[in-house]
N, CA, C and O atoms as CSV, one atom per row, in Angstrom:
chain,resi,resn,atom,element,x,y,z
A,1,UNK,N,N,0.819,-1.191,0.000
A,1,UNK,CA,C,0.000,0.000,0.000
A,1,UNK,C,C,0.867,1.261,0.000
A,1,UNK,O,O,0.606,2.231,-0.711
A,2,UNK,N,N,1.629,1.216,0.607
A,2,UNK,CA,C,2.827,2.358,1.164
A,2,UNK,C,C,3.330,2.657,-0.446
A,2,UNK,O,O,3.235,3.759,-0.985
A,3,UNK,N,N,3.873,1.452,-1.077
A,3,UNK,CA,C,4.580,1.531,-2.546
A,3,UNK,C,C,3.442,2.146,-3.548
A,3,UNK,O,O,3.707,2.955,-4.438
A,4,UNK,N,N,2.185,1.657,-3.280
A,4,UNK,CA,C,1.250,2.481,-4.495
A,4,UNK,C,C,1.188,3.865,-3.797
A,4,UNK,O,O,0.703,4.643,-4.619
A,5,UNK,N,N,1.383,4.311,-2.997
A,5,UNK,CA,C,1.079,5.937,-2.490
A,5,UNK,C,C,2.142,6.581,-3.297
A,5,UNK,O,O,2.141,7.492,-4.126
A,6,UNK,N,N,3.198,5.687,-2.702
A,6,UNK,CA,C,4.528,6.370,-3.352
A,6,UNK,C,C,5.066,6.471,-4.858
A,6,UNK,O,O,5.927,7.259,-5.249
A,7,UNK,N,N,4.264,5.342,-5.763
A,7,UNK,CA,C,4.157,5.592,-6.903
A,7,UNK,C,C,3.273,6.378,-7.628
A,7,UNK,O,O,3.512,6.802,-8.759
A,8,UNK,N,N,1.889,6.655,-6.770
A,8,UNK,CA,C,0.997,7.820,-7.427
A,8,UNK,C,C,1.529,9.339,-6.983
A,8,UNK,O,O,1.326,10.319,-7.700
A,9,UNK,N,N,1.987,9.386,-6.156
A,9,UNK,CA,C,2.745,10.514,-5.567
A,9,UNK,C,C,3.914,11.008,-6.336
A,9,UNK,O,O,4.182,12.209,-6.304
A,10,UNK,N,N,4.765,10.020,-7.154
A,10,UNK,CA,C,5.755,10.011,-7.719
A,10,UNK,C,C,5.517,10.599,-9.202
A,10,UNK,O,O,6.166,11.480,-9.765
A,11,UNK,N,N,4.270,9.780,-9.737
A,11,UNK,CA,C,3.769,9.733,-11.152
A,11,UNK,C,C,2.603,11.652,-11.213
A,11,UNK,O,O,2.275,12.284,-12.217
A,12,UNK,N,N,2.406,11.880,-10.184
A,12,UNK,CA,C,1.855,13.107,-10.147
A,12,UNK,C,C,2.561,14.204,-9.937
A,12,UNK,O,O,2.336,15.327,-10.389
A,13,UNK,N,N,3.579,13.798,-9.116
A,13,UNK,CA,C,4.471,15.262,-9.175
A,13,UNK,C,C,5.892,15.111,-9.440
A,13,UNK,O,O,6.653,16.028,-9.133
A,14,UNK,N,N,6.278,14.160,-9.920
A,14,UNK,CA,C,7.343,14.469,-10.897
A,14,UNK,C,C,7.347,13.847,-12.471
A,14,UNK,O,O,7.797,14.493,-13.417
A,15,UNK,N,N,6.973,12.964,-12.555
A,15,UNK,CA,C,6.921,12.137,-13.866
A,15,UNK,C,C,6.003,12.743,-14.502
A,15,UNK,O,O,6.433,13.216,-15.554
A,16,UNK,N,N,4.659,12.982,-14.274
A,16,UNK,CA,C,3.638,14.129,-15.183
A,16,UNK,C,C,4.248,15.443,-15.109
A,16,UNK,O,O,4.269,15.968,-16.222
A,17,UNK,N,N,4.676,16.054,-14.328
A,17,UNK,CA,C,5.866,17.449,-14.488
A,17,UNK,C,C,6.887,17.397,-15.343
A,17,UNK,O,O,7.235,18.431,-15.914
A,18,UNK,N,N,7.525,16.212,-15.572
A,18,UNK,CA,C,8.438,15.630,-16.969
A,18,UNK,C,C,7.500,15.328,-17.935
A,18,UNK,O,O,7.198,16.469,-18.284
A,19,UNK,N,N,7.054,14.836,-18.384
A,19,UNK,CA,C,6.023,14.456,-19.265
A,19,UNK,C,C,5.769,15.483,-20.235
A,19,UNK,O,O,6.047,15.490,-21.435
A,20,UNK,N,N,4.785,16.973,-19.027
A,20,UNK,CA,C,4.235,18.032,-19.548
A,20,UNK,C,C,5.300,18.809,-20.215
A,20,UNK,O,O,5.102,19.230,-21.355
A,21,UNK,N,N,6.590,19.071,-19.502
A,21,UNK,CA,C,7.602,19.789,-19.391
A,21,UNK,C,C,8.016,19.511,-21.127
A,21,UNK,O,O,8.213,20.352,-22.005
A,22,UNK,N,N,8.055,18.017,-21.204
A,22,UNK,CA,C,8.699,17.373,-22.503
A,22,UNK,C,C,7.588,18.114,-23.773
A,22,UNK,O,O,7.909,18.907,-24.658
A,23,UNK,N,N,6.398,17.605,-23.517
A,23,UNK,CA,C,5.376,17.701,-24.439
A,23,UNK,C,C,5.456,19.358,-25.169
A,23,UNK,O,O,5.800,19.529,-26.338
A,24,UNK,N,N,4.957,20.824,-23.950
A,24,UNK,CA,C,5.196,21.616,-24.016
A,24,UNK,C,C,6.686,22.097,-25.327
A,24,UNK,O,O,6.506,22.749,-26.356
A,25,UNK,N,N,7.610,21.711,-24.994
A,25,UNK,CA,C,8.933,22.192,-25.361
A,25,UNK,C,C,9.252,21.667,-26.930
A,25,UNK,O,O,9.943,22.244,-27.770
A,26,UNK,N,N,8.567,20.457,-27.051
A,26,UNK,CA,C,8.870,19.368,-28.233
A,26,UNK,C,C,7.800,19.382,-29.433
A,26,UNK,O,O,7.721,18.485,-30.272
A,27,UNK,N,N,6.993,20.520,-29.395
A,27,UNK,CA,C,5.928,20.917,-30.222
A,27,UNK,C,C,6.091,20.755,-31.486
A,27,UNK,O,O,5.210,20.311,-32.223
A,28,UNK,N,N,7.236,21.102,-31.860
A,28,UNK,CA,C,7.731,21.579,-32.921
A,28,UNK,C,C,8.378,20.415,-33.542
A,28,UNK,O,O,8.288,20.279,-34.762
A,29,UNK,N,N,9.060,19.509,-32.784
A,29,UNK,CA,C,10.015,18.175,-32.914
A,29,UNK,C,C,9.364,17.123,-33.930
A,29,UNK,O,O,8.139,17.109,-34.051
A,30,UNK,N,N,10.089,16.330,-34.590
A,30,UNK,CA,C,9.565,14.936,-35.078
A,30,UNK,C,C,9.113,14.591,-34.609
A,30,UNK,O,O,9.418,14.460,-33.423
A,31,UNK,N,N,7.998,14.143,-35.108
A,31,UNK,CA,C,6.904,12.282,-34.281
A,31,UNK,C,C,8.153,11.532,-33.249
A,31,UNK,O,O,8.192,11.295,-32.042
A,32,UNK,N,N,9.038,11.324,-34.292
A,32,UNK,CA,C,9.969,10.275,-33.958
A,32,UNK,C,C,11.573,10.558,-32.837
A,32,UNK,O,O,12.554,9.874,-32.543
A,33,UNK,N,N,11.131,11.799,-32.542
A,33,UNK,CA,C,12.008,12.579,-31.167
A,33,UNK,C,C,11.045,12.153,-30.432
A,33,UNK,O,O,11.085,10.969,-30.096
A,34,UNK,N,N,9.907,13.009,-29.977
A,34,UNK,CA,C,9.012,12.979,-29.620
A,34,UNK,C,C,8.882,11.595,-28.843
A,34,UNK,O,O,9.224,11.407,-27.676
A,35,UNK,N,N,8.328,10.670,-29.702
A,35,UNK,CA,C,8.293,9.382,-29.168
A,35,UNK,C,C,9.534,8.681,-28.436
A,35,UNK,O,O,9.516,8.188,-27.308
A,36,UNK,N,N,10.287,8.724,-29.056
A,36,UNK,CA,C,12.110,8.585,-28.546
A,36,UNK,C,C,11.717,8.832,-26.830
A,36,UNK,O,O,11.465,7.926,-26.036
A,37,UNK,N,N,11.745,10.229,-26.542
A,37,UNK,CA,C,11.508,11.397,-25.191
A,37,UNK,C,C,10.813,10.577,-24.435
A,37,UNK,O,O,11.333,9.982,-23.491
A,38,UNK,N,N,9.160,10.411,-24.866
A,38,UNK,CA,C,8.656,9.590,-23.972
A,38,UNK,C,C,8.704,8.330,-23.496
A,38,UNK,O,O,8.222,7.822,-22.484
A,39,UNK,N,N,9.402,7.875,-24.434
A,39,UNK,CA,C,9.624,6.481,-24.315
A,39,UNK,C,C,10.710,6.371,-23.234
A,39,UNK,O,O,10.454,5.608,-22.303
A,40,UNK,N,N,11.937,7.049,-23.220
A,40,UNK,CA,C,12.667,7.306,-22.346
A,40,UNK,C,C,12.106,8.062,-20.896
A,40,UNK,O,O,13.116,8.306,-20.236
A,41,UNK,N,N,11.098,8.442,-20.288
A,41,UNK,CA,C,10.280,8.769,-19.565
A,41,UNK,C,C,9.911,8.004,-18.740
A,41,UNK,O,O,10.286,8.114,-17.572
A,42,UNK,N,N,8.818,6.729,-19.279
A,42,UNK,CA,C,8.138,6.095,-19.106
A,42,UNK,C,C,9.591,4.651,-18.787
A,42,UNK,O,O,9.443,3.709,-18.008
A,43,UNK,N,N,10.564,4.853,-19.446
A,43,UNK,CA,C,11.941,3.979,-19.167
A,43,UNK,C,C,12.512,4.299,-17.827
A,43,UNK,O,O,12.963,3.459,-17.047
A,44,UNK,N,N,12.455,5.554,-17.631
A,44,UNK,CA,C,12.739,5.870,-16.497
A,44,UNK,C,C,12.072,5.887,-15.330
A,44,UNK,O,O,12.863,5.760,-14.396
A,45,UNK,N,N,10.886,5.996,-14.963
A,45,UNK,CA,C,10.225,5.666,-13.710
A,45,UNK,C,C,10.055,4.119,-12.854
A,45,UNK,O,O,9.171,3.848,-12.042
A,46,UNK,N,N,10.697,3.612,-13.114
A,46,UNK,CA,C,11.453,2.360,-11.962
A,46,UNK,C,C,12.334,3.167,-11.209
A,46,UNK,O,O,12.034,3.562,-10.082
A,47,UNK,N,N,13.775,3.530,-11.958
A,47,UNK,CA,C,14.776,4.643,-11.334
A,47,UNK,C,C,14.372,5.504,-10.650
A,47,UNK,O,O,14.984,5.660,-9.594
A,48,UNK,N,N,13.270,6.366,-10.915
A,48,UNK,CA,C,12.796,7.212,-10.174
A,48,UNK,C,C,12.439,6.877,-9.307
A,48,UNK,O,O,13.000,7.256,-8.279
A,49,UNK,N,N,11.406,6.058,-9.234
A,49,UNK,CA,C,10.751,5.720,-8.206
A,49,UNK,C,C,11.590,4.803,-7.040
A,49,UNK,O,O,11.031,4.507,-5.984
A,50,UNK,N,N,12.809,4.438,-7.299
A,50,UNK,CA,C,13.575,3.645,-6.611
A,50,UNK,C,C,14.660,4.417,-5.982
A,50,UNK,O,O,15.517,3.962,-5.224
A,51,UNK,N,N,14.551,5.435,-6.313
A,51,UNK,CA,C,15.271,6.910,-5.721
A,51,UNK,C,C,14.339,7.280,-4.717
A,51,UNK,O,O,14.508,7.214,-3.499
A,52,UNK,N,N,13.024,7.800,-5.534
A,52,UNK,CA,C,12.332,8.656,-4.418
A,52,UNK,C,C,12.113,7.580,-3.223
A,52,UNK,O,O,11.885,8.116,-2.138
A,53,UNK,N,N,12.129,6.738,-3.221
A,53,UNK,CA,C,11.850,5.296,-2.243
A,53,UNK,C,C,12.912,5.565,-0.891
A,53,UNK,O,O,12.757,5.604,0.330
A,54,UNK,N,N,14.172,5.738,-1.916
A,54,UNK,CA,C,15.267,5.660,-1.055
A,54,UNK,C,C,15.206,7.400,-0.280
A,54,UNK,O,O,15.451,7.518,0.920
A,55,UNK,N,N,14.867,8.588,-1.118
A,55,UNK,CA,C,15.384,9.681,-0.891
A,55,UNK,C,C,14.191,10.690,-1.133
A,55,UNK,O,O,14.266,11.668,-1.877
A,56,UNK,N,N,12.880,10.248,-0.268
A,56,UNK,CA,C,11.731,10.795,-0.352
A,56,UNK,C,C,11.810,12.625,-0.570
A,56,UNK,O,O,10.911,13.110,-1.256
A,57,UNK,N,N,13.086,13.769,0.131
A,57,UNK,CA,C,13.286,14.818,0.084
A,57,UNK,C,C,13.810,14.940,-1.294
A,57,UNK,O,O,13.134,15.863,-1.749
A,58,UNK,N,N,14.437,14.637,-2.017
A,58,UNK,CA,C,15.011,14.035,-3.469
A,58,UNK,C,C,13.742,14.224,-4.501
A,58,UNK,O,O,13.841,14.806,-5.581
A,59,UNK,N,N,12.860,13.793,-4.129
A,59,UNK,CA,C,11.771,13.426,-5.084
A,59,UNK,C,C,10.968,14.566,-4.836
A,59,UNK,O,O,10.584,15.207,-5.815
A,60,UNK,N,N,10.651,14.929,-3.704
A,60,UNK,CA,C,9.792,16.263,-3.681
A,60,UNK,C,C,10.954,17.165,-4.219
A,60,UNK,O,O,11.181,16.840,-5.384
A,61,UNK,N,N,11.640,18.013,-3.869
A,61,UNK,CA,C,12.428,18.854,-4.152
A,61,UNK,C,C,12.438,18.999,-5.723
A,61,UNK,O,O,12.338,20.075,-6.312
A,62,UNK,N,N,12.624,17.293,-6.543
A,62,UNK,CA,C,13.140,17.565,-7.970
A,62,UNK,C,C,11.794,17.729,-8.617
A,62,UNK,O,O,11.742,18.209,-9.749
A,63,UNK,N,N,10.729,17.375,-7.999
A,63,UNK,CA,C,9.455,17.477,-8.737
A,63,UNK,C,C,9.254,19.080,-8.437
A,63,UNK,O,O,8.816,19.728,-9.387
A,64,UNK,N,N,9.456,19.605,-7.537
A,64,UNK,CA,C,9.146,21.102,-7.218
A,64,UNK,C,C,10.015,22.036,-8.275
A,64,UNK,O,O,9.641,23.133,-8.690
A,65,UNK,N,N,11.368,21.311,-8.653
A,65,UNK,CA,C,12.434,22.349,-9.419
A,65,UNK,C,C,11.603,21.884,-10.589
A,65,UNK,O,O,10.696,22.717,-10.584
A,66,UNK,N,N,11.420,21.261,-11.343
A,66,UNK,CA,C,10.950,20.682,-12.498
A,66,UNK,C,C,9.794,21.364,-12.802
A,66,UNK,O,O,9.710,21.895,-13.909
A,67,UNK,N,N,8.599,21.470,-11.760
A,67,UNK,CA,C,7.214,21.824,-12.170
A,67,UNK,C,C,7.540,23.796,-12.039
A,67,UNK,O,O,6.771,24.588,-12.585
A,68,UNK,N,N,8.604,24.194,-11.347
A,68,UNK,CA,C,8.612,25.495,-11.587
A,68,UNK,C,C,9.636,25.676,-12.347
A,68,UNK,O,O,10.070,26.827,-12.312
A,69,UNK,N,N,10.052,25.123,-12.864
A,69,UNK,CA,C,11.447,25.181,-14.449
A,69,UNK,C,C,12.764,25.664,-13.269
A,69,UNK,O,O,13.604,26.375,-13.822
A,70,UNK,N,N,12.955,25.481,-12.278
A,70,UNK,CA,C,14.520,25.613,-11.801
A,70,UNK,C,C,15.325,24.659,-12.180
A,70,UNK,O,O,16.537,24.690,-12.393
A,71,UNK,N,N,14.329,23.538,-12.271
A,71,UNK,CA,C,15.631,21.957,-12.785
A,71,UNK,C,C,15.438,21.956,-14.164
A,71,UNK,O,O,14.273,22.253,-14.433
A,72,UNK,N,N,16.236,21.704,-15.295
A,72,UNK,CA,C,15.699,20.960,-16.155
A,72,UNK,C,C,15.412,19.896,-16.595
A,72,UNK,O,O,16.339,19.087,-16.629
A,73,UNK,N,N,14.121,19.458,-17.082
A,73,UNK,CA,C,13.697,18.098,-17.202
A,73,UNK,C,C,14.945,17.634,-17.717
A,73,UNK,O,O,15.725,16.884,-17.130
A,74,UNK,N,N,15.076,18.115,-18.818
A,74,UNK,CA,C,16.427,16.747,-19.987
A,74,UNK,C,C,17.299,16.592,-18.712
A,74,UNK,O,O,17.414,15.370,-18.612
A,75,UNK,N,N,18.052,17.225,-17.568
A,75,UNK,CA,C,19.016,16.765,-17.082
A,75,UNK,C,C,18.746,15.717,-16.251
A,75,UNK,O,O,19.534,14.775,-16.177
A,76,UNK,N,N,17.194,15.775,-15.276
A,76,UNK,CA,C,16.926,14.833,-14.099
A,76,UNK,C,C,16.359,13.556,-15.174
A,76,UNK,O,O,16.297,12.377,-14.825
A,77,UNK,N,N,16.131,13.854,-15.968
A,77,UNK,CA,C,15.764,12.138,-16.773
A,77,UNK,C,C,17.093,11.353,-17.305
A,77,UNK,O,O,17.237,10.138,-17.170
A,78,UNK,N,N,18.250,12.401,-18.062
A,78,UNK,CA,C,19.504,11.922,-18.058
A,78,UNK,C,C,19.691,11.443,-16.678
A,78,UNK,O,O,19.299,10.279,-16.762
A,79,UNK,N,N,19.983,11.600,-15.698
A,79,UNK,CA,C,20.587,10.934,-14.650
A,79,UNK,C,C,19.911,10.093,-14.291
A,79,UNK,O,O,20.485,9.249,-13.603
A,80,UNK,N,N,17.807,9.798,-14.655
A,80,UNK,CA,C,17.768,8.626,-13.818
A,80,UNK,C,C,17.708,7.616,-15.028
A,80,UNK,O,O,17.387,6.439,-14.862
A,81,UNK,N,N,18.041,8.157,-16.274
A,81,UNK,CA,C,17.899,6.771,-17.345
A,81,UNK,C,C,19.081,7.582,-18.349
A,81,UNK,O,O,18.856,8.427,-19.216
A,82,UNK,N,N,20.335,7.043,-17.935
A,82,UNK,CA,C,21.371,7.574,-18.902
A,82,UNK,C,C,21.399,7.086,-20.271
A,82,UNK,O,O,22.224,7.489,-21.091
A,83,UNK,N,N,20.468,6.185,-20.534
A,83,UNK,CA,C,20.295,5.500,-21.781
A,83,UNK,C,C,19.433,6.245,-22.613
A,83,UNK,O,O,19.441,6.012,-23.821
A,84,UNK,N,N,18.648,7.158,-22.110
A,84,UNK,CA,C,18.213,8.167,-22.840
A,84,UNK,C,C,18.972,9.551,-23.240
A,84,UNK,O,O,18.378,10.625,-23.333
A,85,UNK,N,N,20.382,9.376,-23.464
A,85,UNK,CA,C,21.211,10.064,-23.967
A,85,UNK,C,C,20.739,10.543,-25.908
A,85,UNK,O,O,20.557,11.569,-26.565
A,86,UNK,N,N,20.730,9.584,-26.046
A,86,UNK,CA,C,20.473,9.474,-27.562
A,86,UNK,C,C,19.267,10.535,-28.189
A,86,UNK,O,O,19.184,11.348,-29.110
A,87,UNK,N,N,18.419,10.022,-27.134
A,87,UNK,CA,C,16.900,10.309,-27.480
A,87,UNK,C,C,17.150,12.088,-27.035
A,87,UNK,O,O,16.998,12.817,-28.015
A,88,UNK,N,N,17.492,12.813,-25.762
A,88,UNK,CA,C,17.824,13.718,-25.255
A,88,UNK,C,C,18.286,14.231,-26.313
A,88,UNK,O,O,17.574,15.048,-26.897
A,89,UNK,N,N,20.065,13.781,-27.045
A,89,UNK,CA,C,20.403,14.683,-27.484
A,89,UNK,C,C,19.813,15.163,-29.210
A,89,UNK,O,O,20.032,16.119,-29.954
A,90,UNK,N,N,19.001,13.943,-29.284
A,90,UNK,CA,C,18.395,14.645,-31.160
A,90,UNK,C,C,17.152,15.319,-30.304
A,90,UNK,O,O,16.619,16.101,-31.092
A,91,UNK,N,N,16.693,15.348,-29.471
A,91,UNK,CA,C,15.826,16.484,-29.021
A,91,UNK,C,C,16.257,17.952,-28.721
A,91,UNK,O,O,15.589,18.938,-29.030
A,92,UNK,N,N,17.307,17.969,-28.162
A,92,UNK,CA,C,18.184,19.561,-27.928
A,92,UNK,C,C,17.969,20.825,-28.710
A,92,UNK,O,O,17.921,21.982,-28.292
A,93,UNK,N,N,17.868,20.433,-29.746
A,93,UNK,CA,C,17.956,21.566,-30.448
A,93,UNK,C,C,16.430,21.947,-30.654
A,93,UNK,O,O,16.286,22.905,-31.413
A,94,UNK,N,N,15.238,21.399,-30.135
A,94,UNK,CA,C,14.113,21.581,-30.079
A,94,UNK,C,C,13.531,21.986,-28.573
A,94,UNK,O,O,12.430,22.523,-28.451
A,95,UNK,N,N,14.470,21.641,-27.330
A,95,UNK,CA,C,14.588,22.205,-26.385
A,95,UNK,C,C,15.170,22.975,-26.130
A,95,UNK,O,O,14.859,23.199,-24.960
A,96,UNK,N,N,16.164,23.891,-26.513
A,96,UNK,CA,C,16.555,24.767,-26.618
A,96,UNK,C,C,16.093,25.820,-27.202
A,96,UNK,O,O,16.392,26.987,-26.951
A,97,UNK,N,N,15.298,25.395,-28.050
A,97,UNK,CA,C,14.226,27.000,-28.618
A,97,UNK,C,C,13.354,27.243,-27.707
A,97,UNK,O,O,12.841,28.300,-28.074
A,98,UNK,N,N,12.761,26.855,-26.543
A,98,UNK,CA,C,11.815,27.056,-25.511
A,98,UNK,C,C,12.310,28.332,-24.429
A,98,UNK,O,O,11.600,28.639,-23.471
């Protein structure tokens, strides 16, 4: 029970704050960035959630920098799914016009 709190808690204020953050910024991007992004997203919330598990102040904090743009999404999804390097960097230049 404790783990579903902590995964709806997780999936509401940081992973939908990445999500939106992505969607917003990538307007302009290929289908096929685009999809790349989320896919790497949705790759990443095990990591996340196995962080915020461990480092509950971690998870509020990065969902708070994220949903008010102090963090940037591309960097906290690079660190919890470095395998979304690829996908990140043919997106850049479409996050960077934002």
């Amino acid at each position: 029970m404790l783990n579903d709190l902590l995964a709806f808690l997780l999936s509401t204020f940081l992973i939908a704050p990445l999500q939106s953050e992505f969607a917003s910024r990538l307007q302009d991007a290929p289908r096929q960035v685009v999809s790349d992004v989320t896919a790497c997203v949705t790759q990443a919330t095990p990591a996340l959630l196995a962080r915020a598990a461990q480092d509950p102040w971690w998870a509020i904090s990065t969902g708070i920098g994220v949903w008010i743009g102090r963090l940037p999404a591309e960097a906290t999804l690079r660190e919890a799914a470095s395998s979304c390097g690829p996908a990140l960097n043919a997106a850049r230049p479409f996050l960077n016009r934002s």
